[in-house]
N, C-alpha and C positions, 0 to 999 in steps of 0.2 A: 283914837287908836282902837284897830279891831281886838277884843279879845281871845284867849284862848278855845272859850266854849264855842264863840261866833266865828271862828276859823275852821273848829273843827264841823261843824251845824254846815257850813256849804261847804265845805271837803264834803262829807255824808250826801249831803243832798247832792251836788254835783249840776250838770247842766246837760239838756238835749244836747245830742251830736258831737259832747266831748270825751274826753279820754285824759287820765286823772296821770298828774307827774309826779312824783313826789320830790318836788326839789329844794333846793336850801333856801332860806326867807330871803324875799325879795326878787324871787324868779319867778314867773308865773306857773299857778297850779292846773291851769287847763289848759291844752292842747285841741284845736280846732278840727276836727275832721275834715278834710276837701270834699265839697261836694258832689258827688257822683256825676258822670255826666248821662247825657239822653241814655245812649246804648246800654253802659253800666249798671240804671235806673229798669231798664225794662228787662235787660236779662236778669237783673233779683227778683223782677218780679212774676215774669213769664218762665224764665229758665232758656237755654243753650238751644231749645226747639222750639221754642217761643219767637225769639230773637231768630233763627232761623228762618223760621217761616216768613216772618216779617220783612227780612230781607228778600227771601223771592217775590213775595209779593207783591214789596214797591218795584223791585227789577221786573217783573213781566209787566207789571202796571203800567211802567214808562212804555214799555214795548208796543204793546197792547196801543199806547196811546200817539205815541210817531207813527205806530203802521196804519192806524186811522187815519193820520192825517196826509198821508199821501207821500207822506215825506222819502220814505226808500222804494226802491223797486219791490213789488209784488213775490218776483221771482226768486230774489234774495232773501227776502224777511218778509215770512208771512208771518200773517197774527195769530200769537198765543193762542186766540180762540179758537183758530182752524186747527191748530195742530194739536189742541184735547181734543174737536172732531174727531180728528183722525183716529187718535187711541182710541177712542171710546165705540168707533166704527168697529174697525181692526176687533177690539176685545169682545164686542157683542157679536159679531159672527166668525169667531175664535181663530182669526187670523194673527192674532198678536200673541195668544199661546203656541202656537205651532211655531212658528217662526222662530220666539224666545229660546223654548224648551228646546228646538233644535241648537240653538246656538249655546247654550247654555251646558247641556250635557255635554257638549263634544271639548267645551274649554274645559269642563271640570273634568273629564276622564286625561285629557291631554296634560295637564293641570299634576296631576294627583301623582302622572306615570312622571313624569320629571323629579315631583318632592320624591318618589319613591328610590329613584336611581341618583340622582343628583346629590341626594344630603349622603347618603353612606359613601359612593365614590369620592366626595369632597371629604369629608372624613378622614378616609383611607389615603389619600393624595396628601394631606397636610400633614399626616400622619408618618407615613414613610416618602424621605424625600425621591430614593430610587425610584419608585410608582411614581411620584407627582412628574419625574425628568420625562417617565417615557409616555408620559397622555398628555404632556404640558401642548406638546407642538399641535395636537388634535383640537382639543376644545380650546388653547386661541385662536386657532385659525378658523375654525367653528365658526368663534365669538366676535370676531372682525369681518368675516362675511354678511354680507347682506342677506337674511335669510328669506329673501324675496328671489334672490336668483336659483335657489335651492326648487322653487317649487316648479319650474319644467319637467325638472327630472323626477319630481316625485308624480306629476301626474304623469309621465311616460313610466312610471314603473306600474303605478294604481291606479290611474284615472282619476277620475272625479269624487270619488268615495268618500265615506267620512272617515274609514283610518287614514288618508293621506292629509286632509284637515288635520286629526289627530297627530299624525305624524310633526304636521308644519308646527303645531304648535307646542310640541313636545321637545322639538329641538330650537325653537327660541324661546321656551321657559327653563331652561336645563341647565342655560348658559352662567345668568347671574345667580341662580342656585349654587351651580357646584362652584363659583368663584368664591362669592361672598364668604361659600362655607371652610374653601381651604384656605383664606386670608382667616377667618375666626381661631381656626387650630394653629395657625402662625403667631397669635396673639396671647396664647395660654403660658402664665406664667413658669416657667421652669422649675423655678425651687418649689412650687406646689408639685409639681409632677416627683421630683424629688423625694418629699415628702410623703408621697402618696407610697413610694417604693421602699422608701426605711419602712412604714408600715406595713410592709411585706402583701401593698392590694393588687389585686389581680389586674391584669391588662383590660378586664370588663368591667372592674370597680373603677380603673383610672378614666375611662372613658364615661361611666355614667355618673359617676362625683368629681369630676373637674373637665376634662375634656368637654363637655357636651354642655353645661352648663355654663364653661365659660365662653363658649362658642354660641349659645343658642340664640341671644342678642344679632350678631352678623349669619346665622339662618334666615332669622325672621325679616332680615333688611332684602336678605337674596330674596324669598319667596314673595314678597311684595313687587321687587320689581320683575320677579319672573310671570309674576300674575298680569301684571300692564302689557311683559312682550308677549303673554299669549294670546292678550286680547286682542292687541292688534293682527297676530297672526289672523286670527280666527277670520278676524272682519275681511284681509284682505283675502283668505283663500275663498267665502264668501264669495266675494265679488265676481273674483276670477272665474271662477266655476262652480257652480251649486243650482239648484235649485230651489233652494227652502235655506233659510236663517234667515237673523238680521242685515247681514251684507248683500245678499238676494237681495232685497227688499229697498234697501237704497238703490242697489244701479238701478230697478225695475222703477223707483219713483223719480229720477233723474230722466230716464228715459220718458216717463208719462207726463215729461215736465210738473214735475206734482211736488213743490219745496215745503208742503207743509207735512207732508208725509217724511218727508229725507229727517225732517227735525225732529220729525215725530221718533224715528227708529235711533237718531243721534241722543237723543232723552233716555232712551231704552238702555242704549249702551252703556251712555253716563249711570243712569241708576246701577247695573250690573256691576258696574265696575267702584261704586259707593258700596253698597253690598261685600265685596271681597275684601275691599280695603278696610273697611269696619269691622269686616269678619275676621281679619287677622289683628287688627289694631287689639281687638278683643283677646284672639288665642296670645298675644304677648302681654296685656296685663295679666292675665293667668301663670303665664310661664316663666314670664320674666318681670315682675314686680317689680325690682330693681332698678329696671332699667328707666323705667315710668318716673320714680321717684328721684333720679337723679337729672333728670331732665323737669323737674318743677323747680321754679326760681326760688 
């Protein structure tokens, strides 16, 4: 029979990889840990970039290694290796800055002029229902149009320019803004508003301590996906007419039959578009703590 002191002596001591129960005699006192598996193992011990990398890695590696062997057409899937050529071409005689920075600036002005009109009218719209009846018919019908038929008219207004870019992208980033936001003010608890009004606060206290805070969650949803529709704006006014971006730069390697180039700038876009979505991922853990912590299991 174990004793008291020799119970408690491995209770104290304990075992690698377990986890101590305290339960009633005759249960057992240790609890096995599962052991980690491969992925698990290397993100503790590389970290979430670590594991990251690892995974593109083996994925272009596979690539890299079927487009060696012959196995896909040339024209469809060129090799990893060609298309960092490319970049690395592109950046060393600074065709791949000009091209960016063009494309870049014109989504972020386009970008920035949407959050600016879109979050106060959605606001105001969720706000008062009268306002919301008489712009409802506008921006759905806006928002159900295909904003690819819109661009005729805008280049027979402006041409080629980059306000009509800015314009294209300004009215399909505007759309899931000012919706998300007057669905968020549709969402605000009443008896808090209530409350806010026995406390005698002003219509600018109700809107910066509970309106907007409890709206600022379905912002951040609209503005994410108003950043996606601009980007594709962006690319396809690109296409259509420009001289200079990243959508230039695809039809022009389509046309040179050049596929490692097309991948090159399709990499370009994906990065951009990693970049905003991080960038906001980020301004909502700031803004919205809450929301982060309620979406952890």
């Amino acid at each position: 029979m174990v004793t008291a002191v020799q119970e408690s002596s491995e209770l104290n001591r304990g075992k690698a990889g377990t986890v101590h129960t305290y339960a009633v005699p005759g249960v057992p006192r240790f609890k096995y840990l599962p052991k980690p598996t491969l992925l698990e193992a290397i993100k503790m011990r590389t970290g979430i970039l670590g594991l990251t990398l690892l995974n593109l890695g083996v994925f272009f590696g596979i690539w890299e290694f079927i487009s060696r062997m012959d196995v896909l057409p040339k024209i469809f899937f060129p090799r990893p290796s060609n298309i960092v050529i490319e970049l690395v071409t592109m950046a060393m005689d600074g065709q791949l800055w000009y091209h960016a920075s063009y494309s870049f600036i014109n989504l972020t002005i386009g970008f920035l002029l949407s959050v600016a009109v879109g979050v106060p009218l959605g606001l105001a719209a969720g706000t008062f229902p009268r306002f919301n009846m008489i712009i409802a018919p506008y921006y759905w019908s806006l928002n159900s149009m295909p904003r690819l038929a819109i661009w005729p008219l805008l280049v027979l207004w402006g041409g080629f320019s980059i306000k009509v870019k800015v314009i294209l992208i300004f009215i399909s980033a505007i759309m899931p803004i000012l919706i998300n936001t007057i669905a968020g003010v549709a969402t605000v608890d009443p008896s808090l508003m209530r409350v806010g009004r026995v406390l005698n606060a002003t219509r600018m206290q109700l809107y910066t301590k509970i309106v907007i805070p409890y709206t600022l969650p379905f912002i951040l949803t609209g503005l994410t996906q108003g950043m996606s529709r601009g980007l594709v704006a962006l690319v396809v006014s690109e296409m259509l007419g420009s001289g200079r971006g990243l959508g230039y730069v695809i039809v022009r390697s389509v046309e040179e039959f050049n596929p490692a180039k097309v991948f090159a700038m399709l990499f370009m876009l994906i990065l951009i578009a990693m970049v905003m979505v991080n960038g906001m991922d980020y301004i909502e853990r700031k803004a919205a703590p809450w929301r982060k912590q309620k979406q952890m299991p």
